[in-house]
N, C-alpha and C positions, 0 to 999 in steps of 0.2 A: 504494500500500500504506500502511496506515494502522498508525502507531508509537506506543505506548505511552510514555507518561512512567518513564524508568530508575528515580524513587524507588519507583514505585508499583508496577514489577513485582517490585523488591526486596521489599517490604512483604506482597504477596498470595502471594510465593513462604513467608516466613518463615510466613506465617497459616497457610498449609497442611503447613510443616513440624510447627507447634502441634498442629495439629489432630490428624496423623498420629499424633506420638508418643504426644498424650492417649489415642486410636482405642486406641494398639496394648498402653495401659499398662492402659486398663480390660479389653480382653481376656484378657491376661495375670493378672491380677489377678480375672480369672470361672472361669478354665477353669484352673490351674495352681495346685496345692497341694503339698505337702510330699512328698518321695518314701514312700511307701509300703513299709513294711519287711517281706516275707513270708518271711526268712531264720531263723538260726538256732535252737538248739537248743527244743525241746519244755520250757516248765515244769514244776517239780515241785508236787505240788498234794496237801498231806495235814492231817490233823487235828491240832492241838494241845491245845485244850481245848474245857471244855463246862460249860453253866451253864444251871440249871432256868430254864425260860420260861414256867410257870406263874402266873397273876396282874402278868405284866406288863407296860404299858402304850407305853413308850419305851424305844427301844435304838439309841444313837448310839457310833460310833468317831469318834476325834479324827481331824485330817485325816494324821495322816500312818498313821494305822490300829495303833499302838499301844497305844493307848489305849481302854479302852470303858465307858462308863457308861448304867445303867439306873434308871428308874424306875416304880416297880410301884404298881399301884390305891388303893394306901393310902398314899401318899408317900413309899413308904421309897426313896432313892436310895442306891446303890452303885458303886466304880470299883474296873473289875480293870483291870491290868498288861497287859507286854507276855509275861509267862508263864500268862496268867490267873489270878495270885493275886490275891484282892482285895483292895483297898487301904484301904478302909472302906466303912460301912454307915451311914447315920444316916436318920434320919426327917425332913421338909419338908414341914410342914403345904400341904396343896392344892394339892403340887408335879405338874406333869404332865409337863415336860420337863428336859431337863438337855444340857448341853454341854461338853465339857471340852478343855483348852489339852491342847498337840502332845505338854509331857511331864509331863502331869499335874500339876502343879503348884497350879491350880486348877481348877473346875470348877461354871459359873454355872447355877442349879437356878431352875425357875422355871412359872405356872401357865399355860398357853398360854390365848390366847384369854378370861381369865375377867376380866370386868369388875371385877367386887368384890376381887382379887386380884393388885394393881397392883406388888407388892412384886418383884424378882431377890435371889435371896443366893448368897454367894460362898461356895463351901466351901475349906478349903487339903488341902493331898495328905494327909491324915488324918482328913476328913471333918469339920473343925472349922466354924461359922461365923467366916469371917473377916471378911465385911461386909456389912451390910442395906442396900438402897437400893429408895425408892419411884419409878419413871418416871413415875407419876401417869396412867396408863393402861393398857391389855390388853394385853400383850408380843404380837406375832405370832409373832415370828422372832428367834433366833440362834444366834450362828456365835463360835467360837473361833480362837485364832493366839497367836502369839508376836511380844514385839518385844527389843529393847535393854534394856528395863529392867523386863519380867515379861511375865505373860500380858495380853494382850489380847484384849477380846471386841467385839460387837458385836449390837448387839439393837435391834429396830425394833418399832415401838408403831402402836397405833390413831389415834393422834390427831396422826399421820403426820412423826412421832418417829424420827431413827436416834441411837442414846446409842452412843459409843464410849469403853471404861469400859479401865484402863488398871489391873494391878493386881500390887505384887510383894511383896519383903518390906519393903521400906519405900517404895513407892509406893501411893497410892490416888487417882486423879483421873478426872476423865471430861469427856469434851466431848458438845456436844451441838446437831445442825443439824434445821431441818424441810427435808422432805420434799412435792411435790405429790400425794404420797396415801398410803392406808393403806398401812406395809409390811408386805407381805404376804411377804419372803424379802431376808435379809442374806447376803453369801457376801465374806468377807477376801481378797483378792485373795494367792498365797502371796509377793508379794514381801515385803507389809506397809505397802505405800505408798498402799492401795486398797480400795476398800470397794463392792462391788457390790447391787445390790436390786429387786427388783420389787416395782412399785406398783400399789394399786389404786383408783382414782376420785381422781384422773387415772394411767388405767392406761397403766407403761411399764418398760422395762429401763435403769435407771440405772447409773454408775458415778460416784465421789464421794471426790477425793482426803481425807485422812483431818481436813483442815481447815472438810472440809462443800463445798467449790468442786467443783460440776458440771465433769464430764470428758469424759462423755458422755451420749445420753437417744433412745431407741431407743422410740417408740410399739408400742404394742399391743393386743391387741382388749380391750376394754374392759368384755365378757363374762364375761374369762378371768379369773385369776389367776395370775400370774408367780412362779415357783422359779426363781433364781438359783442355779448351783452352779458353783465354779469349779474348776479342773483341779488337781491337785496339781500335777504339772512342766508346764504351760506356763501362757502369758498367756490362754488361750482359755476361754469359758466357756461351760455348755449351758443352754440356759430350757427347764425346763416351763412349756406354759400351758395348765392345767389349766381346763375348763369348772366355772364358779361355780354348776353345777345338776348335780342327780343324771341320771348317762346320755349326758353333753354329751360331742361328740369333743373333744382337746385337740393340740398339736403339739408337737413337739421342735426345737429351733434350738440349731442348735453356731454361735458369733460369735468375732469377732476381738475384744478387749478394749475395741476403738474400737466396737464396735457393727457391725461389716459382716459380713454374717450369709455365712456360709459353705457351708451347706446346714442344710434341714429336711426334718422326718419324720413324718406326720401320724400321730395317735395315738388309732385309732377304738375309741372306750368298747367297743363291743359283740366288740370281739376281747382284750378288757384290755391292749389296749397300753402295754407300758414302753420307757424306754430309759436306755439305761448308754452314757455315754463314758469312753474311756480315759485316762490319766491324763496323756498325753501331747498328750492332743488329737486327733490324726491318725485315730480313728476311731469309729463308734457301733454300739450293737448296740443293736436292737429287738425286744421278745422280745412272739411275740403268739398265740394260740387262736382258731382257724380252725374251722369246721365244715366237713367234706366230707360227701360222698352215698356209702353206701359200704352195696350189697344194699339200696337201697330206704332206709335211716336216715341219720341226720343223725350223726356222728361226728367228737368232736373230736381236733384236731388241736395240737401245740404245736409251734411254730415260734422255732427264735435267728435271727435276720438279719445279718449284717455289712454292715456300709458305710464306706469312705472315708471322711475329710473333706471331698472336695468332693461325695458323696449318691452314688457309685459303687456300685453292688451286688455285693460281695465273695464273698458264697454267702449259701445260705441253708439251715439244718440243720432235719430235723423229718419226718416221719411216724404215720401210723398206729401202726406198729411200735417209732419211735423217738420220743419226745415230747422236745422240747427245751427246757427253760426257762432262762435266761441268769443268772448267780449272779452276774460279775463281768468287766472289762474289763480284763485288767494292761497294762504295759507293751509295746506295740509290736504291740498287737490282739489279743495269746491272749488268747479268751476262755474261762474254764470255764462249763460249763453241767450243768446236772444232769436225769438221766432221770425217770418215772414210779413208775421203784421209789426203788430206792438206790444209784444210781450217778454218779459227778462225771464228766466228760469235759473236757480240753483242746482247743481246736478252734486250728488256727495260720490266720495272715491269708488262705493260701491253701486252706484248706478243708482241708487235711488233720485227722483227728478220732487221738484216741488215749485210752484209758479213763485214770482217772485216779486215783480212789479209789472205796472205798464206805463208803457213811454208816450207822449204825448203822441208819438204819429212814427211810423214803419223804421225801423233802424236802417239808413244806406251803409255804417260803416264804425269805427273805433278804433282808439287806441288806448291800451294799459301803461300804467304805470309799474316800473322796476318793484314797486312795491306790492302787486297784488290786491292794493286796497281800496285804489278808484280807477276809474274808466272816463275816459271820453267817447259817448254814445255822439254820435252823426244824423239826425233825422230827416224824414222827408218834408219838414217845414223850416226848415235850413237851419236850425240851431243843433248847438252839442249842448249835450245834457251830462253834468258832472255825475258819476254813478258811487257811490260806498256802499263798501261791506264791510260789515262788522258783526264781531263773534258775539 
């Protein structure tokens, strides 16, 4: 009988011990996500205010969705409250977007995409200018936050630029790193220590402590265009990447902050596919228009989907009879979604549905807030209607 050297079966035993645990820590780490909350009570979900959306261009909530500021066809920008009062009005020559910090404080106005109009200006909570700054290039993208010593923003340029601009009442400073491609979406990570972006040519999903030092760098199709948007309450963030051509399918990806992607959801043009994740992370909703065959015609259909965080299929709401379209994600996977006429509905993680409110007249459209907690509803008598939910 032939005997093995003791060190060596010592050695071959520990390699396999390695092996094992590596084995059992990547399965764990594929198949095993957060527990899943389909418990208690039903949110409350009703209107508080409303503001004409005639001639309007841009409509952004701050990320914790108190806040909301607009910008209409002729530059005139505006911020209302957490009452909908508005805080001011003032005019911004060739201004096409606007963003504004968590408690209004400021609120950086600026012309998206236009070459000849390189300038960001700083308004303060009264719609004053507080400060002009040229980035010497076409702003793409930015994103708002808070830090220790005022508001901070973040904006990413053509000429593959991210400015991290820091501003209070007696601070004005800003830093400034490149980038391996054009930003195409800035997202402030809510700790404050992080700064997220997609790129385009060299297309990828970066992260970028706020000193400019790569964290992370996640490729991607090189087609697409990357949306960065990061979660209010947790680390996790979702990419759209949207096809760089009219008609192009695009995909959804919920990631771990380090880049290790969690589940995706592919996002086919010809159905208008969108998606909303929650604010928590823990789940996504894909809200899409379906044709069926119904007597011989082609008849559409609207569809909300739920899904897990690790791509689970939760339910799925929508008919002929019931059209679904997804307005917002809150905490802990309610979603509301809104009918064909004028009706809101709560839907809970486990499919249970319960009516919720009615809107003055037929929903055309919306946009959520990072935080899950209000909605901008779009009506068919041209006003947006502020929506809350609360536990």
């Amino acid at each position: 009988m032939f005997r093995t050297n003791p060190t060596l079966r010592c050695i071959a035993v520990l390699i396999a011990l390695l092996a094992t645990c590596l084995l059992g820590a990547a399965i764990l780490r594929a198949n095993l996500s957060r527990p899943v909350i389909t418990g208690g009570r039903m949110p409350t979900v009703g209107i508080e205010w409303s503001i004409p959306a005639a001639g309007l261009r841009s409509v952004r909530f701050s990320s914790l969705g108190n806040y909301l500021c607009t910008v209409s066809k002729d530059g005139e920008v505006a911020c209302y409250g957490p009452s909908g009062n508005k805080c001011f009005t003032t005019r911004v020559a060739g201004a096409t977007d606007a963003v504004v910090a968590p408690d209004g404080s400021f609120t950086l106005v600026y012309a998206k995409r236009d070459r000849a109009n390189t300038e960001i200006v700083f308004l303060d909570s009264a719609g004053s200018v507080e400060w002009r700054m040229d980035v010497g290039a076409s702003v793409w993208s930015a994103d708002a936050g808070c830090c220790d010593t005022g508001a901070c923003f973040a904006v990413g340029t053509g000429d593959r630029r991210i400015y991290l601009v820091t501003i209070g009442d007696s601070t004005r400073r800003y830093r400034r790193f490149r980038t391996p491609g054009v930003v195409t979406s800035v997202a402030l990570a809510p700790s404050g220590e992080d700064v997220f972006c997609g790129t385009w040519q060299d297309s990828a999903v970066r992260r970028y402590s706020l000193t400019g030092r790569e964290r992370a760098s996640m490729n991607a199709d090189s087609s697409n265009l990357q949306y960065v948007r990061s979660l209010a309450d947790s680390d996790r963030i979702l990419v759209i990447s949207s096809a760089n051509r009219s008609g192009g399918d695009g995909v959804a990806v919920l990631m771990e902050s380090d880049g290790y992607e969690l589940s995706r959801y592919p996002l086919d043009a010809s159905q208008s596919m969108r998606a909303i994740a929650s604010p928590d992370g823990l789940f996504v909703c894909i809200g899409c228009n379906r044709a069926i065959l119904h007597n011989g015609k082609s008849v559409p259909e609207r569809h909300a989907i739920l899904y897990g965080c690790n791509g689970r299929k939760l339910w799925d709401k929508g008919s002929m009879l019931l059209q679904m379209t997804p307005v917002l994600v809150a905490q802990s996977g309610f979603v509301v979604a809104g009918d064909s006429k004028n009706t809101l509905y709560v839907v809970n993680p486990a499919g249970q549905i319960k009516k919720a409110c009615k809107l003055p007249a037929p929903m055309l459209g919306s946009v959520a807030s990072d935080s899950g907690s209000r909605a901008l509803v779009r009506c068919a008598d041209d006003k947006f209607y502020c929506i809350a939910v609360e536990r």
